[in-house]
C-alpha positions as CSV (number, residue, x, y, z in Angstrom):
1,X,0.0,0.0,0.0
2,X,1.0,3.4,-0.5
3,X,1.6,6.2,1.6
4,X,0.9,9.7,1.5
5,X,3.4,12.4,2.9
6,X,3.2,16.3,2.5
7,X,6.1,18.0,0.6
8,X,8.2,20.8,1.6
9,X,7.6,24.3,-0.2
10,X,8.7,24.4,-3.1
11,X,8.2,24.7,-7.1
12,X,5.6,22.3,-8.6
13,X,6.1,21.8,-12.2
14,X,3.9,23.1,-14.9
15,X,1.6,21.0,-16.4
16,X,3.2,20.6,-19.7
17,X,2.1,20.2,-23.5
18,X,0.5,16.4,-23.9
19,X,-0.5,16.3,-20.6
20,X,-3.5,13.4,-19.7
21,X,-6.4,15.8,-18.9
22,X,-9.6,14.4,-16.8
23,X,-12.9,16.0,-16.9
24,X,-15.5,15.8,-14.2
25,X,-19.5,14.9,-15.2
26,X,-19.4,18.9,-16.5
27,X,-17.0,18.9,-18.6
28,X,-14.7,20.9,-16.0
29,X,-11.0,20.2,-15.9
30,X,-10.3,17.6,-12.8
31,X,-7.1,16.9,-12.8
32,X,-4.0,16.7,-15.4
33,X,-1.5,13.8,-15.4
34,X,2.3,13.9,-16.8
35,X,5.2,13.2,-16.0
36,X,8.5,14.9,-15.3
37,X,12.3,13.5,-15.1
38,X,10.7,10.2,-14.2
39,X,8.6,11.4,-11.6
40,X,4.9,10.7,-12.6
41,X,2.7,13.9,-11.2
42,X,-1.5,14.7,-10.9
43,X,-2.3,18.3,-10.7
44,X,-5.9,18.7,-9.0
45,X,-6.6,22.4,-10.1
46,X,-7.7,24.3,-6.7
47,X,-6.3,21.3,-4.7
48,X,-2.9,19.5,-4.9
49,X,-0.5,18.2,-6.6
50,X,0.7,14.8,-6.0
51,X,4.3,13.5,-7.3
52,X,4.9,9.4,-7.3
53,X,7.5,7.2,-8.6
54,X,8.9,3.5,-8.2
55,X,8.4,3.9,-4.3
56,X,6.0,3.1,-2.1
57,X,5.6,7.3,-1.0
58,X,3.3,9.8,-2.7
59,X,4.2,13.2,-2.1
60,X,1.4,16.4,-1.9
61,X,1.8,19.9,-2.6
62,X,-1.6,21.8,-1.1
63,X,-2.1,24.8,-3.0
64,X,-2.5,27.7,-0.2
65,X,-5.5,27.7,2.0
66,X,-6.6,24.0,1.3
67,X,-6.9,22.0,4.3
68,X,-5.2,18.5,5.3
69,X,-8.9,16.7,4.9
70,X,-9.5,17.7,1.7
71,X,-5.7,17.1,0.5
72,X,-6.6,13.6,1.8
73,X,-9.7,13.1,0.6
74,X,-8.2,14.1,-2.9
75,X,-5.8,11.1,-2.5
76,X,-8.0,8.4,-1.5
77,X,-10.9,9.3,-4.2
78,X,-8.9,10.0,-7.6
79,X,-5.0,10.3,-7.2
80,X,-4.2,6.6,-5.0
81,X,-5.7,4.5,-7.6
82,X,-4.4,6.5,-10.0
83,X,-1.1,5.5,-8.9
84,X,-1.3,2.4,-8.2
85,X,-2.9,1.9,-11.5
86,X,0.7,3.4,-13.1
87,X,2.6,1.4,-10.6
88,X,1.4,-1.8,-12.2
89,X,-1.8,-2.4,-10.3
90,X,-5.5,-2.9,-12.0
91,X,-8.4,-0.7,-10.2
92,X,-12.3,-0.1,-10.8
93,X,-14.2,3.0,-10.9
94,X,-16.8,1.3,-8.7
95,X,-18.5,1.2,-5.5
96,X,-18.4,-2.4,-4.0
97,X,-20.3,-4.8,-1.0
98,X,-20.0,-7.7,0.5
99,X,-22.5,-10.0,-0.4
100,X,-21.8,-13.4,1.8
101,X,-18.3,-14.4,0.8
102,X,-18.1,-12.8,-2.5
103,X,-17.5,-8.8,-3.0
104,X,-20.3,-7.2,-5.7
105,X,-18.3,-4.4,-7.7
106,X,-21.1,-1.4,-8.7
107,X,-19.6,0.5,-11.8
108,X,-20.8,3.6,-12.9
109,X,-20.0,7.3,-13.9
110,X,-20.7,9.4,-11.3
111,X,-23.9,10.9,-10.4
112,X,-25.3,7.6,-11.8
113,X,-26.1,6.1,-7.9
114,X,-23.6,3.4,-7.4
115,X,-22.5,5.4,-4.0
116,X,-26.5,5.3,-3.5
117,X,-26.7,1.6,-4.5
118,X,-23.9,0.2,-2.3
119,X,-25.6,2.0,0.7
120,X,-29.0,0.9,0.2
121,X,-27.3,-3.1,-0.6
122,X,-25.8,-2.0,3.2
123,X,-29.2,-1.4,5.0
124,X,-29.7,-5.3,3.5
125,X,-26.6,-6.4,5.7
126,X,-24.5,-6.2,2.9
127,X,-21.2,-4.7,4.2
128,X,-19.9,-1.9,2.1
129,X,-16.1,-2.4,1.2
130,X,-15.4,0.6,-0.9
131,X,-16.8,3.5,-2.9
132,X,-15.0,5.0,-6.3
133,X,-12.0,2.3,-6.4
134,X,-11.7,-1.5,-6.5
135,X,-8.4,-3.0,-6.9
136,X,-8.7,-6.6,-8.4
137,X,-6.3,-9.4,-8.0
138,X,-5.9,-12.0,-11.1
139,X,-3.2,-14.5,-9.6
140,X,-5.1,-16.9,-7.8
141,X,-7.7,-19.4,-8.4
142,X,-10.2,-17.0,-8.2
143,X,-10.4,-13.2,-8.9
144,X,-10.1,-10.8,-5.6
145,X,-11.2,-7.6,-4.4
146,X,-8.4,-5.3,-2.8
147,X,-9.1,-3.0,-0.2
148,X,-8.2,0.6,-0.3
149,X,-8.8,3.3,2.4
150,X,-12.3,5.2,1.9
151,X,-15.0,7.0,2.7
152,X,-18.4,6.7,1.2
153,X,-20.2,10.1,0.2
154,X,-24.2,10.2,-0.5
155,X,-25.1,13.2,-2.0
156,X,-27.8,15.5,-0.3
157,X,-30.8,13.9,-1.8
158,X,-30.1,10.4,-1.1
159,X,-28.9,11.0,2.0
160,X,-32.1,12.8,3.1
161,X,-34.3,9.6,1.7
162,X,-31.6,7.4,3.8
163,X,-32.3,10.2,7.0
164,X,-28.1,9.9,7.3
165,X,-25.3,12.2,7.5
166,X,-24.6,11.3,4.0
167,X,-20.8,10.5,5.0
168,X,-19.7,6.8,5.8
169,X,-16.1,6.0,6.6
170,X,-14.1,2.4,6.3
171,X,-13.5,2.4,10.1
172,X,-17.6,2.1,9.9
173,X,-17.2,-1.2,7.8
174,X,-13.9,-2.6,8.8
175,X,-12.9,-5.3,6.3
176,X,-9.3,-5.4,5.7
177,X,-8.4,-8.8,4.2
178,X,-9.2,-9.8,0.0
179,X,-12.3,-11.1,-1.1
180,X,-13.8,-13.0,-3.8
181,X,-14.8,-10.7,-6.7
182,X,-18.0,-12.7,-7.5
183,X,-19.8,-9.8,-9.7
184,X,-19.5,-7.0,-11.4
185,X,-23.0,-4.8,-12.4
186,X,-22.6,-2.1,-14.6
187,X,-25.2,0.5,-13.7
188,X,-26.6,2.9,-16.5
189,X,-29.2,5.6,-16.3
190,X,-32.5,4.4,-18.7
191,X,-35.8,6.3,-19.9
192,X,-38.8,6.3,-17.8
193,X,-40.4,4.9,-21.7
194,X,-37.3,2.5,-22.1
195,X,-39.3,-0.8,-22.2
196,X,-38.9,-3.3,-19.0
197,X,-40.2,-0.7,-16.6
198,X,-37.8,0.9,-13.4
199,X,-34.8,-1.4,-13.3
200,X,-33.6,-4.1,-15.9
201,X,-31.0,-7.0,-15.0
202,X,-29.3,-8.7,-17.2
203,X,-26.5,-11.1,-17.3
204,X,-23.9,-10.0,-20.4
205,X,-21.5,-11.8,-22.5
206,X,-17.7,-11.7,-22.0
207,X,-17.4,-10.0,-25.4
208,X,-20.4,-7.7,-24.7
209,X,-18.9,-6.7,-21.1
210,X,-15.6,-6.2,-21.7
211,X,-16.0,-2.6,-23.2
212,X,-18.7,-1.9,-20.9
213,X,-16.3,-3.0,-17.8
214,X,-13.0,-1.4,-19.4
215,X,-14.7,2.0,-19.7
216,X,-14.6,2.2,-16.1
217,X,-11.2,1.6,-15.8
218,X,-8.6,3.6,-13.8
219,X,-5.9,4.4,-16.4
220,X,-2.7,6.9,-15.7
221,X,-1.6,6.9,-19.4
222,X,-1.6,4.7,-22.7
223,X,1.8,4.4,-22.4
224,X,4.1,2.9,-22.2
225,X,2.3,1.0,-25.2
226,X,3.3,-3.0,-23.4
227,X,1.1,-1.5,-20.1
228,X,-1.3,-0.7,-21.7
229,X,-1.5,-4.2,-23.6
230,X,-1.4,-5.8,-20.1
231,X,-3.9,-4.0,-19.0
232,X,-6.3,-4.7,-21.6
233,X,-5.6,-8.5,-21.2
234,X,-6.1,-8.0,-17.7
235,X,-10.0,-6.7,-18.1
236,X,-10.3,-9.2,-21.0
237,X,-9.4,-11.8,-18.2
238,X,-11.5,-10.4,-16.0
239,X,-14.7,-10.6,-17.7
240,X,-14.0,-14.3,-18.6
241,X,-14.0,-15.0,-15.0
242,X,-16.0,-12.9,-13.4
243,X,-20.8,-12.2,-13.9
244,X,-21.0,-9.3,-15.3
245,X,-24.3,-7.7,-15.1
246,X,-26.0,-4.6,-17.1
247,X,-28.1,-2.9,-14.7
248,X,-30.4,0.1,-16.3
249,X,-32.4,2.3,-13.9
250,X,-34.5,4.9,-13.7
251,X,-33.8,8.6,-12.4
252,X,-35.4,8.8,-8.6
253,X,-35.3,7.2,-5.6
254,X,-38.9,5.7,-5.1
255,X,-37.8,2.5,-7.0
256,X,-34.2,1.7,-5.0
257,X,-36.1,-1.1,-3.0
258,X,-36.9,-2.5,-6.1
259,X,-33.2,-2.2,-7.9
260,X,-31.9,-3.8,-4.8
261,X,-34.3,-6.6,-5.2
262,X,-33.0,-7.2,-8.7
263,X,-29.3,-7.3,-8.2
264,X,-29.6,-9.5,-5.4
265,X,-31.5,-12.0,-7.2
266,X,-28.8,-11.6,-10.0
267,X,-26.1,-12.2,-8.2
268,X,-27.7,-14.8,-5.9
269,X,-28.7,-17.1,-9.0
270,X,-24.9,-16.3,-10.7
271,X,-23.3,-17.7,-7.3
């Protein structure tokens, strides 16, 4: 695991021509990626930037007036599996519970409700074991869930239907050690007049999945080119071994009991 550190002052390069540029769900500048003299760097515009290499440190640089939380809450939710995603490492834009012995992987873009889903799967007594990242183990006889520091973060609306603060921390669902990846559902918005009314389930082919799962991977850069070819035949792996399940949904709240209800079944009958 890596560790995070705060930097002496000092110059942070600039972000320079090339640079990877992520976008946020409007189309606002995130964070840029590069790298510098073999240092590998994210800028977080209004936040931080972050410098990691080879070792097992990641360095911040808080712009002024930004505090130690949000420096850290920076790291944990877009620049840690960013890293360890360039150190050699696969990791899942997803939210994730425990569902018996197996871990349930929720994929989405955000604002799409897989922070929503995971918490509602909780209130079932499925334990929630992360929220934005999922690092996934391939070695073994089975695939495995890695655990990464988090916190999980409903936004106001659902966490007024919930009646909760809206804020859940790891120390909340402490569940340190690797788990069987037994599912992955990717969750997309649908039309109220989309045919199979407020929630649809269904189970997709390797070949289907795999674009579907590898759009939400974590990826520092397409190069060098051989990483990026391991990292493709990582996902392609990945989908031959693990359910992979298309999950469309409505806009709203009022039919969560009901999406629950389907992805349990899902996964239930997959296992």
């Amino acid at each position: 695991m890596l560790t995070l550190r705060a930097g002496p002052a000092g110059a942070v390069p600039e972000v320079p021509p090339g640079a990877e540029v992520w976008r946020d769900s409007d189309d606002r500048v995130a964070a840029f990626g590069f790298t510098v003299a073999g240092d590998r760097w994210m800028k977080l515009p209004g936040v931080a930037s972050f410098r990691f290499s080879d070792g097992p440190e990641v360095t911040s640089f808080a712009e002024p007036g930004v505090s130690e939380e949000r420096v850290l809450d920076a790291y944990r939710r877009t620049v840690l599996p960013m890293a360890l995603q360039a150190l050699g490492a696969e990791v899942l834009h997803a939210s994730a519970v425990r569902m018996g012995e197996g871990v349930v992987g929720l994929c989405a873009v955000s604002q799409t409700g897989k922070s929503t889903v995971a918490y509602a799967l909780s209130r079932r007594g499925h334990r929630i074991v992360a929220d934005d990242a999922v690092p996934f183990d391939l070695s073994g006889p089975t695939p495995r869930a890695l655990r990464l520091p988090f916190e999980l973060k409903l936004r106001p609306e659902s966490a007024s239907f919930f009646g909760v603060s809206g804020r859940v921390t790891a120390s909340d669902h402490d569940d340190s050690d690797p788990a069987e990846l037994a599912a992955l559902c990717v969750l997309e918005r649908s039309h109220p007049s989309a045919p199979g009314g407020p929630v649809v389930v269904r189970r997709l082919e390797p070949a289907s999945s795999f674009p579907r799962v590898l759009a939400h991977a974590y990826c520092f850069s397409l190069e060098p080119p051989e990483r990026h070819v391991l990292m493709v035949e990582r996902y392609l792996e990945l989908v031959a071994r693990v359910p992979v399940f298309e999950v469309c949904l409505w806009p709203g709240l009022h039919n969560l009991d009901r999406v629950v209800d389907e992805i349990e079944g899902a996964v239930q009958a997959a296992a």
